[in-house]
C-alpha positions in Angstrom: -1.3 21.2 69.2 -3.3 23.6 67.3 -6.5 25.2 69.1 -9.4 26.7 67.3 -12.2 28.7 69.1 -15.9 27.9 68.2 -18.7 30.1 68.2 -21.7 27.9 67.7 -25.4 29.5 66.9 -28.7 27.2 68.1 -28.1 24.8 70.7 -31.4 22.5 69.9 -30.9 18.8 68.8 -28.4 19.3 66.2 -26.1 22.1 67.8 -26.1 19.8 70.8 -24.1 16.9 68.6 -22.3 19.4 67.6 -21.7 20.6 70.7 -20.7 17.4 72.0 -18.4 17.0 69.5 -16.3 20.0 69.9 -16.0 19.1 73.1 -14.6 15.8 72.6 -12.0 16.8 70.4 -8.8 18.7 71.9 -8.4 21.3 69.1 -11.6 22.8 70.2 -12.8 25.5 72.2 -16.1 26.1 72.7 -15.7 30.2 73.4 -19.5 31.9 72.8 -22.7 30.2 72.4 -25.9 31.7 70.9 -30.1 30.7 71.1 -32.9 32.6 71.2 -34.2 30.2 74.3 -33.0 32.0 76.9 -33.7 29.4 79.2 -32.0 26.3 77.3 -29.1 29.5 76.6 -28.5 29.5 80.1 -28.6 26.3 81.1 -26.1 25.2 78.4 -23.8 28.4 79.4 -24.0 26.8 83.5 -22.9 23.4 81.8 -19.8 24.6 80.2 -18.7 26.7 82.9 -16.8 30.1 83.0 -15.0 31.7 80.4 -18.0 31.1 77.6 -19.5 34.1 75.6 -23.4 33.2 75.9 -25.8 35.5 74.1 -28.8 35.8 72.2 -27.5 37.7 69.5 -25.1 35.7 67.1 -23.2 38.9 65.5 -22.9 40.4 68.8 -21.2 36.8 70.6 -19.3 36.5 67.4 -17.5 39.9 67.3 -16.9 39.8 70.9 -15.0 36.2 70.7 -13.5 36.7 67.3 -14.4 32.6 66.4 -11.9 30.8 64.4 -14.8 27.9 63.3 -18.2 30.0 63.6 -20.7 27.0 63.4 -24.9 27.5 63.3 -27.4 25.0 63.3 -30.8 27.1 62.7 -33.2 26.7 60.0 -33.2 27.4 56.8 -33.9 30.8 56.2 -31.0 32.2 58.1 -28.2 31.0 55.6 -26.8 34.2 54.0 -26.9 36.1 56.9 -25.4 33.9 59.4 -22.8 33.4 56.5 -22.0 37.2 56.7 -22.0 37.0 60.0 -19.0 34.6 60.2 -16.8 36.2 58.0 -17.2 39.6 59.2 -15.8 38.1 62.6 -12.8 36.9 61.1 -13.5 32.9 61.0 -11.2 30.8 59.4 -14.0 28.2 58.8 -18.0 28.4 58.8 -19.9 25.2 59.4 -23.8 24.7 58.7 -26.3 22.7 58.4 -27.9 21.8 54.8 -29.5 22.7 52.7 -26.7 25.4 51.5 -29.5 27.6 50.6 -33.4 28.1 49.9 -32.5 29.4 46.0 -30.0 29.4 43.8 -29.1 33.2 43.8 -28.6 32.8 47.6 -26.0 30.1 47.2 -24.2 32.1 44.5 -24.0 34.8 46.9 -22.7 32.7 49.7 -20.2 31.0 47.3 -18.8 34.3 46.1 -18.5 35.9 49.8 -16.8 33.0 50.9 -14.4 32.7 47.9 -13.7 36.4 48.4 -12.9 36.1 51.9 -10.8 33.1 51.6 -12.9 31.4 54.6 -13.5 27.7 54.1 -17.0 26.2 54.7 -18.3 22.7 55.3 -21.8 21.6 55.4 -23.3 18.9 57.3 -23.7 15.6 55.2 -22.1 13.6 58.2 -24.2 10.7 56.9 -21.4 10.1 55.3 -19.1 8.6 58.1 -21.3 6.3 58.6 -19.9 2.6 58.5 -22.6 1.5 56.3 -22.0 4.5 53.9 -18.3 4.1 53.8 -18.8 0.6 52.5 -20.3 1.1 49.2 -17.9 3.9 48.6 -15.4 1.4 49.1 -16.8 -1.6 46.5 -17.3 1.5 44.1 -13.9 2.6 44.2 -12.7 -0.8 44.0 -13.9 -1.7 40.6 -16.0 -4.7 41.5 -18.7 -2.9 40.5 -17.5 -2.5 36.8 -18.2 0.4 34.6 -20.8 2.3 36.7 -24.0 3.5 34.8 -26.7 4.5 37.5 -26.5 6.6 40.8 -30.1 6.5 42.3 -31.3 7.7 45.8 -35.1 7.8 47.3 -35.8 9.1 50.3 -39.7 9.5 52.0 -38.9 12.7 53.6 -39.7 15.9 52.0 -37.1 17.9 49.5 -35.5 20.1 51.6 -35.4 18.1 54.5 -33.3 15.1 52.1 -32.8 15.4 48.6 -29.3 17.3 49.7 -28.2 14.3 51.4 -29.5 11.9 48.7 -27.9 14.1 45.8 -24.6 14.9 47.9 -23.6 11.0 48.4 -24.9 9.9 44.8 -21.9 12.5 43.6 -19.4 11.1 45.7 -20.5 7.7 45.0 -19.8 9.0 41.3 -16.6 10.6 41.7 -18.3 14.1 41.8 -18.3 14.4 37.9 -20.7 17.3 36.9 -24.1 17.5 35.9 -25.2 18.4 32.4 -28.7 18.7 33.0 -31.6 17.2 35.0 -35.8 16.7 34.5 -37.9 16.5 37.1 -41.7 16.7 37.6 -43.3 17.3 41.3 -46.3 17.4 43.0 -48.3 18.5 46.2 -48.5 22.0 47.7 -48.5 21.3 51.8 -45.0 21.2 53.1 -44.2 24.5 51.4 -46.0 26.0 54.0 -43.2 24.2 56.5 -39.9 25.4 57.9 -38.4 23.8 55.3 -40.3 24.6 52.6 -40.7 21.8 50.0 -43.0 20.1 47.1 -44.6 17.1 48.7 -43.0 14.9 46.2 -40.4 15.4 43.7 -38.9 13.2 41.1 -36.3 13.6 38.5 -33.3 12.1 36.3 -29.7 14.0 36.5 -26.8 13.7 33.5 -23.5 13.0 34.6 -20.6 14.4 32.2 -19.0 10.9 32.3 -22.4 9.7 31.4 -23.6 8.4 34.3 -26.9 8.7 34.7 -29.0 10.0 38.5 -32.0 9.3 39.5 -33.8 10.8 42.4 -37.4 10.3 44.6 -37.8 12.3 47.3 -41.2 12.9 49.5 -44.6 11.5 49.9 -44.2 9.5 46.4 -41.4 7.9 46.7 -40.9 4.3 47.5 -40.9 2.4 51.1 -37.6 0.7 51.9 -39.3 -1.7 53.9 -36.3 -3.3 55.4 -35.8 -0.2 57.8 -38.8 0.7 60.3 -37.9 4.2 61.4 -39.7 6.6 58.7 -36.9 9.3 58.9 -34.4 6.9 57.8 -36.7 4.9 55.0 -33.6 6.3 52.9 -32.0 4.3 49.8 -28.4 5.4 48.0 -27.0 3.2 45.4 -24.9 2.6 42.3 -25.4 0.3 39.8 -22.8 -1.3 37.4 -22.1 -3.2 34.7 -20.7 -5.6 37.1 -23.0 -5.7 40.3 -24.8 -3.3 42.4 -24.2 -2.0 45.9 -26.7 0.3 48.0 -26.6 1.5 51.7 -30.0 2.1 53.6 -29.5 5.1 56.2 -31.2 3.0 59.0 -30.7 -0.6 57.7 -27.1 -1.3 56.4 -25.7 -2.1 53.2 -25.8 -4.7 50.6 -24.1 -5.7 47.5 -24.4 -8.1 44.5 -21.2 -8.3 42.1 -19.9 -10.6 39.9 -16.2 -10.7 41.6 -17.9 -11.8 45.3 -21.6 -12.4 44.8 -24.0 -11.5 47.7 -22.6 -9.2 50.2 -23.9 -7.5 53.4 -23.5 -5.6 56.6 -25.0 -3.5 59.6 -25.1 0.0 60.0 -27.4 2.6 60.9 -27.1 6.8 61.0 -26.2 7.7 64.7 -25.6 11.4 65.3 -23.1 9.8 68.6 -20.9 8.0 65.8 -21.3 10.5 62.9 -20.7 13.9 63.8 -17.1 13.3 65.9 -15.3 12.5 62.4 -17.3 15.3 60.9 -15.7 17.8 63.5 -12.4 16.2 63.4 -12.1 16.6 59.5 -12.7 20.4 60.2 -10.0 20.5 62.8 -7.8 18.5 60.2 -8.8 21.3 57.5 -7.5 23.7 60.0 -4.6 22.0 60.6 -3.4 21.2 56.7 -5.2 23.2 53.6 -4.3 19.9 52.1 -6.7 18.1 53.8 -9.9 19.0 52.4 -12.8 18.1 54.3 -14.8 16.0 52.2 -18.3 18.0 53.1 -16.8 21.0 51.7 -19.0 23.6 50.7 -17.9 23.4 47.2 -18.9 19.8 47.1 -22.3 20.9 48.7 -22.7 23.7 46.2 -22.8 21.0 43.7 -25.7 19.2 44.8 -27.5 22.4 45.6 -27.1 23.6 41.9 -28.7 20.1 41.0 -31.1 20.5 43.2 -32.5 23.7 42.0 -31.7 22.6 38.3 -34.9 20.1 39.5 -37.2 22.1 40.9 -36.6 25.1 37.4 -37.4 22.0 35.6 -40.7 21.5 37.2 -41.4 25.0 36.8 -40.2 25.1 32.9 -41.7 21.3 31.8 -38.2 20.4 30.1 -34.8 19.7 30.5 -32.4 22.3 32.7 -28.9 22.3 31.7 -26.0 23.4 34.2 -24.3 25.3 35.4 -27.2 27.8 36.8 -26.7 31.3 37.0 -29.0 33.7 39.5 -32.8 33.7 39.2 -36.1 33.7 40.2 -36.4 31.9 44.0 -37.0 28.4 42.9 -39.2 27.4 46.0 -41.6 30.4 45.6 -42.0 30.0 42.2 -42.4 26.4 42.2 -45.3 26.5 44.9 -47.7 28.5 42.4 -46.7 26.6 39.7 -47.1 22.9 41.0 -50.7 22.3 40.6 -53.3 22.8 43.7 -53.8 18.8 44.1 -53.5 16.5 47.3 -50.2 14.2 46.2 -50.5 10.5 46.2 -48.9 8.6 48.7 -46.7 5.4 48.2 -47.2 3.8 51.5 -50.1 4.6 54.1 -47.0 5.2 57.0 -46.3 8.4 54.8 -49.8 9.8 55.8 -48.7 11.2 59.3 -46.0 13.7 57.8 -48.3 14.1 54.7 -52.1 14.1 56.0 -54.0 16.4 53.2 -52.3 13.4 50.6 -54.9 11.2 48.3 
């Protein structure tokens, strides 16, 4: 069997699924681990054992363990240079959380290192694996659906928090045929001022080249999915046919109405515990066989970060955006002084607590 070294960078909630995860599967070895918390750096490091590279400087952990999977879970604003990062020590495969980027001339930049340097990337949309998820990917691939016309996903968290998720499955769920162009209007000036910086509300329709038509709501406007409680996962992602419908909620299963089997349903819910391991194992399988593509590759992602941006140029040009993009202005900063200086309006009063200056 095949064994791959791991360097992974931020050991907080999300580098410790990951974490757990590369433990768990055999082609793994967790070699160096980086965090700025000393403390929770430590503590990790005494948990592993021996033999681990533990440091507070990534490119400094990274060149002494020469990673062949260099993984970071950090915010944001670190992409490109974690990216550089990875390939100058060598990794064979760099895996991240989304978004890919905070503008579209970053995630050109990353696209073109990694091309260059042959290193294969995956991005975390491990929503994915989820039992609930896989389920309408299934009815959509097996025709019951019909001729598919609409891809839609809402979601009540803020842009760059979910519209990469949202966008990401609505392409598989659609084969992954191009965009053409998108519109999209937005509103609400608060959570640019977060971590990850967003409009409060964004909107917007996306034109598939097989004619297939997107739309997205993400943010304080959007609408409540009522079946599911937990406000993270208030999350909706369906297609629509000319032969049914099928949908999957991210914390309330899946449901389907087509013509072949009428009413249709089933559990599932996103669990980090469940989703992640398959994540990590289709990186290993990557590894393994450049045959086996791992279905959150980074060219996948860079797809529904090109639409993503695509959205937020139209809110700052009032018209349609056609794709692909090339290299321009950052989208975020320039879409926080365009988007006017108004509270947004909320959809549903729970909204209020991650949105509190809304109308």
């Amino acid at each position: 069997m095949k064994s791959y070294k791991v360097v992974l960078v931020g050991l907080g909630k999300r580098g410790g699924h990951h974490l757990a995860a590369f433990k768990k599967d055999e082609r793994f070895q967790v070699a160096g681990i980086v965090d700025i918390d000393k403390a929770r750096l430590d503590k990790v490091a005494a948990e592993l054992g021996g033999g681990v590279v533990a440091g507070t400087d990534a490119a400094d952990v990274a060149r002494q363990v020469k990673p062949d999977v260099f993984c970071f879970c950090t915010l944001p604003n670190l992409r490109l240079p974690m990216i550089k990062i990875g390939v100058d020590a060598g990794a064979k495969l760099i895996a991240y959380e989304k978004p890919v980027a905070l503008s579209m001339k970053e995630a050109l930049e990353i696209r073109e290192l990694v091309r260059k340097a042959g290193v294969k990337t995956v991005v975390s949309h491990q929503h994915r694996y989820g039992v609930h998820y896989q389920k309408v990917h299934e009815i959509v691939k097996s025709g019951a659906l019909g001729r598919i016309r609409t891809v839609y996903g809402t979601a009540v968290g803020w842009m760059t928090h979910m519209l990469s998720h949202l966008v990401d499955y609505m392409l598989w769920y659609n084969d992954y045929n191009e965009a053409e162009w998108v519109m999209a209007q937005a509103a609400g000036r608060q959570k640019f001022a977060d971590n990850h910086p967003s409009p409060d509300y964004i909107q917007g329709v996306i034109h598939f080249s097989n004619g297939v038509r997107g739309i997205v709501e993400c943010g304080a406007g959007a609408p409540d999915v009522p079946e599911v409680d937990y406000w993270w996962r208030k999350n909706r992602i369906g297609v629509q046919g000319t032969e049914g419908f099928a949908e999957v909620l991210t914390g309330g299963g899946w449901r389907a109405v087509t013509a072949r089997n009428g009413l249709q349903t089933g559990d599932g819910c996103m669990n980090y515990d469940l989703d992640t391991p398959p994540y990590v194992k289709d990186m290993g399988d990557w590894l393994d066989d450049d045959a086996k593509v791992s279905p959150c590759n980074g060219e996948h992602a860079h797809q529904g970060m090109e639409i993503t941006m695509a959205l937020l140029r139209s809110v700052i040009d009032r018209g349609q955006v056609k794709l692909p993009l090339t290299a321009g202005e950052p989208e975020l900063e320039v879409a926080a002084r365009t988007i006017p200086e108004r509270p947004v309006l909320l959809s549903l009063e729970a909204s209020r607590k991650e949105y509190p200056g809304a109308s």
